[in-house]
N, CA, C and O atoms as a GROMACS GRO file, in nm:
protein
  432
    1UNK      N    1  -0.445  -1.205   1.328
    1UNK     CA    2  -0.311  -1.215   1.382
    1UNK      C    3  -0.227  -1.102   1.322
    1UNK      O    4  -0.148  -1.127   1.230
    2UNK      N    5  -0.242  -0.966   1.375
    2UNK     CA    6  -0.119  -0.903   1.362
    2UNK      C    7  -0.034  -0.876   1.419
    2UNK      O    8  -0.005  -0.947   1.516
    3UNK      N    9   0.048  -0.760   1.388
    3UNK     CA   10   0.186  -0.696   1.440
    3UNK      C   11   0.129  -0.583   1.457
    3UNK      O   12   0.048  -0.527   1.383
    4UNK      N   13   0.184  -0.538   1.581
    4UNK     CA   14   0.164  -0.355   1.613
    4UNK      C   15   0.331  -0.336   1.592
    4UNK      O   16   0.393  -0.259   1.665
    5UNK      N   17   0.386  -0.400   1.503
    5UNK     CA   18   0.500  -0.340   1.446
    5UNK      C   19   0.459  -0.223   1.359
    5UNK      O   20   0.359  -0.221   1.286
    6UNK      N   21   0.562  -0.109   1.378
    6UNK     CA   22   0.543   0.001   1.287
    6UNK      C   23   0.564  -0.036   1.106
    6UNK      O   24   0.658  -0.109   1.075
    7UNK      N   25   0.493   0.006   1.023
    7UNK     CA   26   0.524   0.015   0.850
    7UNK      C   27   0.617   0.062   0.870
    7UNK      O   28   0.646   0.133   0.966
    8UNK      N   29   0.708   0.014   0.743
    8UNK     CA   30   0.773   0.077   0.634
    8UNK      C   31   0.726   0.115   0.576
    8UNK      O   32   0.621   0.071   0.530
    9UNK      N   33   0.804   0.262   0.533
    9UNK     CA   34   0.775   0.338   0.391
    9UNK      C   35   0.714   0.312   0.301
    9UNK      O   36   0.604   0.356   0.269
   10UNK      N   37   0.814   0.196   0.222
   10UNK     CA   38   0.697   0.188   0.136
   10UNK      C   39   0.584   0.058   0.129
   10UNK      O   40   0.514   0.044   0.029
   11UNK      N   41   0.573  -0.052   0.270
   11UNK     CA   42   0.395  -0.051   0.333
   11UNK      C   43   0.334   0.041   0.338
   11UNK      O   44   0.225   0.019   0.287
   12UNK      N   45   0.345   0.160   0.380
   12UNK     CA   46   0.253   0.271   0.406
   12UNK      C   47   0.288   0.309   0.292
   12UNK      O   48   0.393   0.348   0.344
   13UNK      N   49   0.303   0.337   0.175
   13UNK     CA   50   0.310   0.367   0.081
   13UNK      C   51   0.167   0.282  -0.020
   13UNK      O   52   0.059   0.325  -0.062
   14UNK      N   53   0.230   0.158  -0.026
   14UNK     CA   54   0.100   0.000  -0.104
   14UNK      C   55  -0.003   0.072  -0.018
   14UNK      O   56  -0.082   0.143  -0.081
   15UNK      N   57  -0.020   0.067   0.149
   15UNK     CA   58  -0.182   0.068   0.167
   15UNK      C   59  -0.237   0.176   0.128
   15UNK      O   60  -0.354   0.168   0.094
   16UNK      N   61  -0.167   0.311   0.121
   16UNK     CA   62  -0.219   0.398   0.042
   16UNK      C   63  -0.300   0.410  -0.068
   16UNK      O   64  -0.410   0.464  -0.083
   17UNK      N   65  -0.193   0.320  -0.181
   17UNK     CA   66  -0.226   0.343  -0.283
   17UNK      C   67  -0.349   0.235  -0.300
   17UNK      O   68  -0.428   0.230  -0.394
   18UNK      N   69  -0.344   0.149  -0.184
   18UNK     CA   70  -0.479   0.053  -0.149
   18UNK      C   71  -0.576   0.093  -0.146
   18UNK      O   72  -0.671   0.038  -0.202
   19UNK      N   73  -0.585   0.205  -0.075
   19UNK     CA   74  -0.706   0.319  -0.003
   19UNK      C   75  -0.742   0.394  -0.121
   19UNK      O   76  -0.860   0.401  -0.156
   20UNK      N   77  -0.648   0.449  -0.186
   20UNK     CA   78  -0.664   0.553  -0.290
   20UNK      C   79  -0.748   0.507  -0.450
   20UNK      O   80  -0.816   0.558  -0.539
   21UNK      N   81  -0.698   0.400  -0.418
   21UNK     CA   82  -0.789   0.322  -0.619
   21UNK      C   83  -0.879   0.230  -0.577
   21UNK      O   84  -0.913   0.131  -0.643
   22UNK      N   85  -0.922   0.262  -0.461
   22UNK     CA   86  -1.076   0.166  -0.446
   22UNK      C   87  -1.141   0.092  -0.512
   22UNK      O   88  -1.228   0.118  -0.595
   23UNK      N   89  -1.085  -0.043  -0.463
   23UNK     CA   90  -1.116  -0.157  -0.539
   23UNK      C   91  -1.046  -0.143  -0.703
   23UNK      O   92  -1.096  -0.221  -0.785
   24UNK      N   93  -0.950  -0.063  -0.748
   24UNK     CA   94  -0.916  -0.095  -0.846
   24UNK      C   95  -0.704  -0.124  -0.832
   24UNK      O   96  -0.612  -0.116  -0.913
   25UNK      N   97  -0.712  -0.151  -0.705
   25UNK     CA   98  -0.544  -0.178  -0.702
   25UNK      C   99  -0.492  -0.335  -0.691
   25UNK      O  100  -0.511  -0.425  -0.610
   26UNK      N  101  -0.414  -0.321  -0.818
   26UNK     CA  102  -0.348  -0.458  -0.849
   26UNK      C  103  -0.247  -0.363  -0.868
   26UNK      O  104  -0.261  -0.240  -0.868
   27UNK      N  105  -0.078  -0.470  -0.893
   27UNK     CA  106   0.021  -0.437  -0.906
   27UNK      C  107   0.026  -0.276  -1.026
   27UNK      O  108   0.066  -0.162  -0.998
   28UNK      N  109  -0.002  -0.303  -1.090
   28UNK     CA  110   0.029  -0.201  -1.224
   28UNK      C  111  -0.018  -0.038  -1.188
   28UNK      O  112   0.056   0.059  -1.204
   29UNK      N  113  -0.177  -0.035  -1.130
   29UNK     CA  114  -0.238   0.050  -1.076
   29UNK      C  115  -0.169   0.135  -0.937
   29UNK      O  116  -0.160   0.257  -0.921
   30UNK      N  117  -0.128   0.034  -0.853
   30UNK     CA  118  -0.022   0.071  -0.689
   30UNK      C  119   0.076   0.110  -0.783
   30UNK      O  120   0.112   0.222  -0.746
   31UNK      N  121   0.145   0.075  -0.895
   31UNK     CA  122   0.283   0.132  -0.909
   31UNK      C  123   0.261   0.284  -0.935
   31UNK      O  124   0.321   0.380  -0.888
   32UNK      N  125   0.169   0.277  -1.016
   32UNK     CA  126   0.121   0.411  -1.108
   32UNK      C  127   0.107   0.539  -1.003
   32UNK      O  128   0.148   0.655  -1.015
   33UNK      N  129   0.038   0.480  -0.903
   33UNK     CA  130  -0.016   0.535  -0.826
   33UNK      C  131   0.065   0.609  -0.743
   33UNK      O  132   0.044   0.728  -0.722
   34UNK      N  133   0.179   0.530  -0.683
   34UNK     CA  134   0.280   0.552  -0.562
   34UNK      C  135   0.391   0.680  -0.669
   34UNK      O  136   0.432   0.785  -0.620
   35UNK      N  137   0.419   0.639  -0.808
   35UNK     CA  138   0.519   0.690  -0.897
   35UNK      C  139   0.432   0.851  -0.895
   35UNK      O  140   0.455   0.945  -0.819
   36UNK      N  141   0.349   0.844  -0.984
   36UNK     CA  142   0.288   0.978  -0.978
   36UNK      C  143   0.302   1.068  -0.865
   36UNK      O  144   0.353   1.179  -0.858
   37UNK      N  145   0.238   0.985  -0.770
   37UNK     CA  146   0.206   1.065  -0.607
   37UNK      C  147   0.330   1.112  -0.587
   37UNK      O  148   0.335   1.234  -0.575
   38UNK      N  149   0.463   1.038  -0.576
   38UNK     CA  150   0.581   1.050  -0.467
   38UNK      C  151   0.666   1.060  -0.594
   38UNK      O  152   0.759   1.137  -0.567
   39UNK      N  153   0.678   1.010  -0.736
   39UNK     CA  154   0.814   1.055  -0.834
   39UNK      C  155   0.911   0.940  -0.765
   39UNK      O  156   1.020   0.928  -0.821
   40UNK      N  157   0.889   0.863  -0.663
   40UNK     CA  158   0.976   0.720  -0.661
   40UNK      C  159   0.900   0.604  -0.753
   40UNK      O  160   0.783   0.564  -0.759
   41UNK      N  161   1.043   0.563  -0.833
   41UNK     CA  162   1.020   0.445  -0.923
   41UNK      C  163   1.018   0.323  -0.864
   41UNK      O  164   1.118   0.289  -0.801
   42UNK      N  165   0.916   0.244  -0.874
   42UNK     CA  166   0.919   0.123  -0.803
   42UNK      C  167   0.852   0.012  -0.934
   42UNK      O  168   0.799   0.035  -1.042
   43UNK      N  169   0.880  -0.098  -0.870
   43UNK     CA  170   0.879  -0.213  -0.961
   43UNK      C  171   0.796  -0.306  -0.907
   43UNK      O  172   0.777  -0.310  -0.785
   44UNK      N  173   0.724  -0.413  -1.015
   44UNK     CA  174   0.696  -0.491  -0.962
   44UNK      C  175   0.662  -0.586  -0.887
   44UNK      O  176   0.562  -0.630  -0.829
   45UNK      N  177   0.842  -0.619  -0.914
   45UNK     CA  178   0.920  -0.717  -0.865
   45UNK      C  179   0.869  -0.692  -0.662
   45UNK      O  180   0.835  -0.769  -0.572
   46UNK      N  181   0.888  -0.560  -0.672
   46UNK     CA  182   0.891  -0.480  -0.513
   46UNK      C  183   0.747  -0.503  -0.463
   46UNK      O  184   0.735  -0.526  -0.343
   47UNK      N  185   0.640  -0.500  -0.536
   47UNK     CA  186   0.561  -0.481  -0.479
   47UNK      C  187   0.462  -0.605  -0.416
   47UNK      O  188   0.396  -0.615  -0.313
   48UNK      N  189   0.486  -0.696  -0.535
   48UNK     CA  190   0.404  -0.842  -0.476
   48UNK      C  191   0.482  -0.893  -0.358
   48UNK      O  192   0.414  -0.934  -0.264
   49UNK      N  193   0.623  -0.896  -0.347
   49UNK     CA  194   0.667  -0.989  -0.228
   49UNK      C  195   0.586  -0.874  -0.098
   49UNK      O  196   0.513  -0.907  -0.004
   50UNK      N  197   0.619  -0.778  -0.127
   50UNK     CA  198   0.539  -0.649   0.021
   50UNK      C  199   0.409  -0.676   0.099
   50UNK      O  200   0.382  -0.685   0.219
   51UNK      N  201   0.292  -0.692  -0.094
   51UNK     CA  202   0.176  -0.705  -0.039
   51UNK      C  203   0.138  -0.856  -0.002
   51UNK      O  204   0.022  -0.892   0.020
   52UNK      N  205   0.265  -0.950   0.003
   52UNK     CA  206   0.218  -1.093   0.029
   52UNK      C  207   0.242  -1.043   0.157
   52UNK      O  208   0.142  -1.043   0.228
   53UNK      N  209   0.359  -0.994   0.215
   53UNK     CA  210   0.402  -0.998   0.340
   53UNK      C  211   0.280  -0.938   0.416
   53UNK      O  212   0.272  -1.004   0.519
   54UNK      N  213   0.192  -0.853   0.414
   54UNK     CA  214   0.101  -0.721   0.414
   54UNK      C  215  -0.025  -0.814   0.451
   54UNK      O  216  -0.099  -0.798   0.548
   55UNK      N  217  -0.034  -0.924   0.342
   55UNK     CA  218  -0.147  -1.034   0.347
   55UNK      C  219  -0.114  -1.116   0.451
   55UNK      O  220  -0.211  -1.177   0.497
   56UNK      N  221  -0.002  -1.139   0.508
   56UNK     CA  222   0.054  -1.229   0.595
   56UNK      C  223  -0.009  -1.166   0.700
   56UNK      O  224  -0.109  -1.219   0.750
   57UNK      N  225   0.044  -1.042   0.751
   57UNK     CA  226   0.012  -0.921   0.876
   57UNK      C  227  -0.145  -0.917   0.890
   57UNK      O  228  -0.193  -0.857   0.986
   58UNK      N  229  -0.235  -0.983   0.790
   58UNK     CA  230  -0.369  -0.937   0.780
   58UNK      C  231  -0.453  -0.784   0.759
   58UNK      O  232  -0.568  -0.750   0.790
   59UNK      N  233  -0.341  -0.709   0.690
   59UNK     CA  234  -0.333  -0.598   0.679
   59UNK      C  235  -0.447  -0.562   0.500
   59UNK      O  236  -0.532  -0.479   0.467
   60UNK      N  237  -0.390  -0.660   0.446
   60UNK     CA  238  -0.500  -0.644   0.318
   60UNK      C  239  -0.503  -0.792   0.263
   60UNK      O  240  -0.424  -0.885   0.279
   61UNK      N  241  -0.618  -0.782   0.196
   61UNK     CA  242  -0.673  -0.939   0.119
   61UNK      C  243  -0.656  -0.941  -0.030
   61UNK      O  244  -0.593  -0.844  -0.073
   62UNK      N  245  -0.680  -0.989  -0.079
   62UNK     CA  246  -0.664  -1.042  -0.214
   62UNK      C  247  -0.751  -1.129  -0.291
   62UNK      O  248  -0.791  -1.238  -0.248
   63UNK      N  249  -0.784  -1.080  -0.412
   63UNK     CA  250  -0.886  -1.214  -0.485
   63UNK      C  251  -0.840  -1.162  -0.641
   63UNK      O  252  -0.807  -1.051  -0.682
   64UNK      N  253  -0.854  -1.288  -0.706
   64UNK     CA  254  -0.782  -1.288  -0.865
   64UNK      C  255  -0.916  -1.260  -0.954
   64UNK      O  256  -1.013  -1.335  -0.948
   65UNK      N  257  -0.911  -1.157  -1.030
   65UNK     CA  258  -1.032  -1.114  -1.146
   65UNK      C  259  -1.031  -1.289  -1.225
   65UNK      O  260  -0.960  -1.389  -1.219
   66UNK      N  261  -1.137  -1.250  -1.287
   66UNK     CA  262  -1.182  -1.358  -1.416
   66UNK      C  263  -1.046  -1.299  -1.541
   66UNK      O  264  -1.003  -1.188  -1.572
   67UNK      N  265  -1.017  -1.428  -1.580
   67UNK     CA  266  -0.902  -1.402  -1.682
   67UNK      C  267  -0.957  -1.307  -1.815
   67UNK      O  268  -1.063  -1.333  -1.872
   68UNK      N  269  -0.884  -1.216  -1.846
   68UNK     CA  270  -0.914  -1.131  -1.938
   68UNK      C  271  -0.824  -1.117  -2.054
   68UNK      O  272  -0.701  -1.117  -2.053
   69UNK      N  273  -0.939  -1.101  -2.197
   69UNK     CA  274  -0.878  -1.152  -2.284
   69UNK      C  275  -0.726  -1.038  -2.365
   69UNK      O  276  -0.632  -1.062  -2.442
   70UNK      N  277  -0.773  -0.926  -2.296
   70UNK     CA  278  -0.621  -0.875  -2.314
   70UNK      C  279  -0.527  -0.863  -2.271
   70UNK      O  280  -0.442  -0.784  -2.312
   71UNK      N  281  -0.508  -0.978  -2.128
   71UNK     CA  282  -0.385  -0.993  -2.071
   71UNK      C  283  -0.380  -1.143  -2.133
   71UNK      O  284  -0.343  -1.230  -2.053
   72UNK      N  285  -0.410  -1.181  -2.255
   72UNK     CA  286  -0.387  -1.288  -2.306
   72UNK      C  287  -0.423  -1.430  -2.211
   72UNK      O  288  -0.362  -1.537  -2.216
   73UNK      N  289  -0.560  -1.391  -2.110
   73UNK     CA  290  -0.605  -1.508  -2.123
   73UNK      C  291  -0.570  -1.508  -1.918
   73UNK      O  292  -0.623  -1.595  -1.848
   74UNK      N  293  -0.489  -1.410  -1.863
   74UNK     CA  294  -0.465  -1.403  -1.712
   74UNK      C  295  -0.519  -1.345  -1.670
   74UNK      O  296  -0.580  -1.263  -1.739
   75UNK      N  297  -0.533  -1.346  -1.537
   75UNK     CA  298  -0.597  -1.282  -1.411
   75UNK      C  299  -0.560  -1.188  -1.337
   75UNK      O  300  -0.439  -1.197  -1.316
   76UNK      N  301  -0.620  -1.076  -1.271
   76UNK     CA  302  -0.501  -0.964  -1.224
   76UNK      C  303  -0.610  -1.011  -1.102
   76UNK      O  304  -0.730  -1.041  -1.094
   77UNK      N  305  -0.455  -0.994  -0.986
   77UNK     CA  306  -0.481  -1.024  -0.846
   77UNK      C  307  -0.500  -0.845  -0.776
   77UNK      O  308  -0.413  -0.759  -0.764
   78UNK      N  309  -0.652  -0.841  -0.738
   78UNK     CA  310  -0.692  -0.701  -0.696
   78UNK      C  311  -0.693  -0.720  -0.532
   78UNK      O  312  -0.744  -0.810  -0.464
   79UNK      N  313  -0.612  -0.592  -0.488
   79UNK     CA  314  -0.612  -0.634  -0.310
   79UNK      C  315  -0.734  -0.506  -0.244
   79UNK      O  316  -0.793  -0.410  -0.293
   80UNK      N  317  -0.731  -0.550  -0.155
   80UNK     CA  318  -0.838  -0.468  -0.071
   80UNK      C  319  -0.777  -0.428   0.090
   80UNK      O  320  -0.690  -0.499   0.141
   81UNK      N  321  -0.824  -0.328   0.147
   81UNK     CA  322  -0.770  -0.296   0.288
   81UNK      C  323  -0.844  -0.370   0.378
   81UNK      O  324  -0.961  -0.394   0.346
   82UNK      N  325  -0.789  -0.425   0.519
   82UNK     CA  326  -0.907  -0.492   0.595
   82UNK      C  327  -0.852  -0.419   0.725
   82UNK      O  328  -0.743  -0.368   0.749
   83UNK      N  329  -0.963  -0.434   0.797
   83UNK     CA  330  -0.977  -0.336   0.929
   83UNK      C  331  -0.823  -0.334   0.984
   83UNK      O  332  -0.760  -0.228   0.989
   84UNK      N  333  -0.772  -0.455   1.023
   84UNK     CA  334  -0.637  -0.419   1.063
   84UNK      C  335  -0.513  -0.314   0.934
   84UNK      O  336  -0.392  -0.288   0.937
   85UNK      N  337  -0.572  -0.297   0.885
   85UNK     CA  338  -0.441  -0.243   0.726
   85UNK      C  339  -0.489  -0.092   0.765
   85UNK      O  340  -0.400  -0.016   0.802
   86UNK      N  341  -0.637  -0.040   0.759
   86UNK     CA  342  -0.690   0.047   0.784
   86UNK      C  343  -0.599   0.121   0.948
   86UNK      O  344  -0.517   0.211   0.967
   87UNK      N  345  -0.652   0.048   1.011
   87UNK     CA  346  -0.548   0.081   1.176
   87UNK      C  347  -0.426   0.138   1.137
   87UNK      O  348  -0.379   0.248   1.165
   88UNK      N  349  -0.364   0.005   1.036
   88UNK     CA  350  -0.196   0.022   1.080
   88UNK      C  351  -0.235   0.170   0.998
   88UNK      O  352  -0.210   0.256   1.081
   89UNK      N  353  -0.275   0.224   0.896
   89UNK     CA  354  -0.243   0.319   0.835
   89UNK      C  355  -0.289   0.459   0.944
   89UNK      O  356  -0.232   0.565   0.918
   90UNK      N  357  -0.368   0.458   1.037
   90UNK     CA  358  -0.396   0.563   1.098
   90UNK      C  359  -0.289   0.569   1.174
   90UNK      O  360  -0.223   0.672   1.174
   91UNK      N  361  -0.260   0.483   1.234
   91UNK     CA  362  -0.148   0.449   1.372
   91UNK      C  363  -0.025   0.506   1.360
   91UNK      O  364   0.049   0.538   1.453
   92UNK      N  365   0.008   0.524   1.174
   92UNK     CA  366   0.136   0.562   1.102
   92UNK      C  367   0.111   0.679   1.091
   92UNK      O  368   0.201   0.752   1.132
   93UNK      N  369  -0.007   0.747   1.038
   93UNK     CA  370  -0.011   0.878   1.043
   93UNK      C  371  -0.032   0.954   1.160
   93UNK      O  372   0.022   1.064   1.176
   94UNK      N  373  -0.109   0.902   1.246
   94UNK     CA  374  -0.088   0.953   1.364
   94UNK      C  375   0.050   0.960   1.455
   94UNK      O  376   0.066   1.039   1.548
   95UNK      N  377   0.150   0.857   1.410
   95UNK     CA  378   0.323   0.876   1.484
   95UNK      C  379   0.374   0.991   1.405
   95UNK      O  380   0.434   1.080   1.465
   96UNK      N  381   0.356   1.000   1.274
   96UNK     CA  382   0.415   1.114   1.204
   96UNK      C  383   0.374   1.254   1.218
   96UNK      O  384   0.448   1.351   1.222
   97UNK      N  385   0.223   1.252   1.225
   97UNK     CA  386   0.209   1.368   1.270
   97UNK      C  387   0.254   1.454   1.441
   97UNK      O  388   0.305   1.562   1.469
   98UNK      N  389   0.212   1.358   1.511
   98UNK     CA  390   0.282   1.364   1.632
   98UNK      C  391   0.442   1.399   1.607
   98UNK      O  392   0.505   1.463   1.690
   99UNK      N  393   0.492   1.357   1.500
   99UNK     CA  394   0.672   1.374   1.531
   99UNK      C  395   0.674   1.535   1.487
   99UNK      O  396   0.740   1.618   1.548
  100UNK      N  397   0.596   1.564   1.381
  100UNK     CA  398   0.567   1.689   1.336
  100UNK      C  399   0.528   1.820   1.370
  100UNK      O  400   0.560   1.928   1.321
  101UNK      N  401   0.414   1.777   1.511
  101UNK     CA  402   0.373   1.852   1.580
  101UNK      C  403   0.447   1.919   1.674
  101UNK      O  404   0.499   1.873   1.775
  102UNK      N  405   0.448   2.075   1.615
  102UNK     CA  406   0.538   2.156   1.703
  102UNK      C  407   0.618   2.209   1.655
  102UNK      O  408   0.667   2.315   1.696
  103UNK      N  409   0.667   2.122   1.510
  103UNK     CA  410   0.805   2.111   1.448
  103UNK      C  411   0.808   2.287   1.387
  103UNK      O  412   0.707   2.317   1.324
  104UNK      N  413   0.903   2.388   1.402
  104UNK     CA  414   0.908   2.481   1.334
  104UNK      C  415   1.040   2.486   1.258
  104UNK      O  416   1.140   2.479   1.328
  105UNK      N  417   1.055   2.498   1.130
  105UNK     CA  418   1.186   2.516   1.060
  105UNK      C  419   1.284   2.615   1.057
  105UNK      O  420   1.280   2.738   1.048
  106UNK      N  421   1.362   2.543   1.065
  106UNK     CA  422   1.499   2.615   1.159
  106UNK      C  423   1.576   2.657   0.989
  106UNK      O  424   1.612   2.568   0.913
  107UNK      N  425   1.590   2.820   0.952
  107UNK     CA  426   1.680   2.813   0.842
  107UNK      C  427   1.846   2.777   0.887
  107UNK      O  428   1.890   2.758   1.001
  108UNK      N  429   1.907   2.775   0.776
  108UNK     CA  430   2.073   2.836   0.811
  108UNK      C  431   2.161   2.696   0.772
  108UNK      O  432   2.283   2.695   0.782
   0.00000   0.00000   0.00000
């Protein structure tokens, strides 16, 4: 059950950083990831309500590691891309490039 609603920024931003740390993206890793890449600071807080919404869309899945003893005993929730997350991300790059195509920069 998805949406052929277009992403937001920063959705297409999370599935990226989904795609990009293969099999190693949980919250801490996507932040790292998106901050480095782009120099926008993002939080947390921002990113779990996104990728629940994201999980909602059927866009990516989720499963919680075995609790580890240097997060004092918790679990880090690692997401994965699923065929529809994969789509939406071509579908996005393909509108952008299309908006791009042609584009020559105008000084002045």
């Amino acid at each position: 059950m998805t949406s052929r609603k277009g992403l937001g920024e920063f959705e297409y931003l999370l599935l990226l950083a989904v795609l990009r740390l293969e099999g190693d993206a949980y919250g801490v890793t996507m932040r790292r990831e998106i901050e480095a890449r782009t120099g926008r600071a993002v939080t947390l807080g921002a990113i779990y309500p996104t990728m629940d919404r994201l999980e909602t869309k059927g866009y990516v899945g989720s499963n919680m590691s075995e609790p580890t003893g240097e997060r004092g005993g918790r679990s880090r929730r690692y997401f994965h891309l699923e065929p529809a997350g994969v789509e939406a991300i071509h579908r996005a790059r393909d509108a952008f490039n299309s908006m791009w195509a042609g584009y020559h920069e105008v000084s002045g």
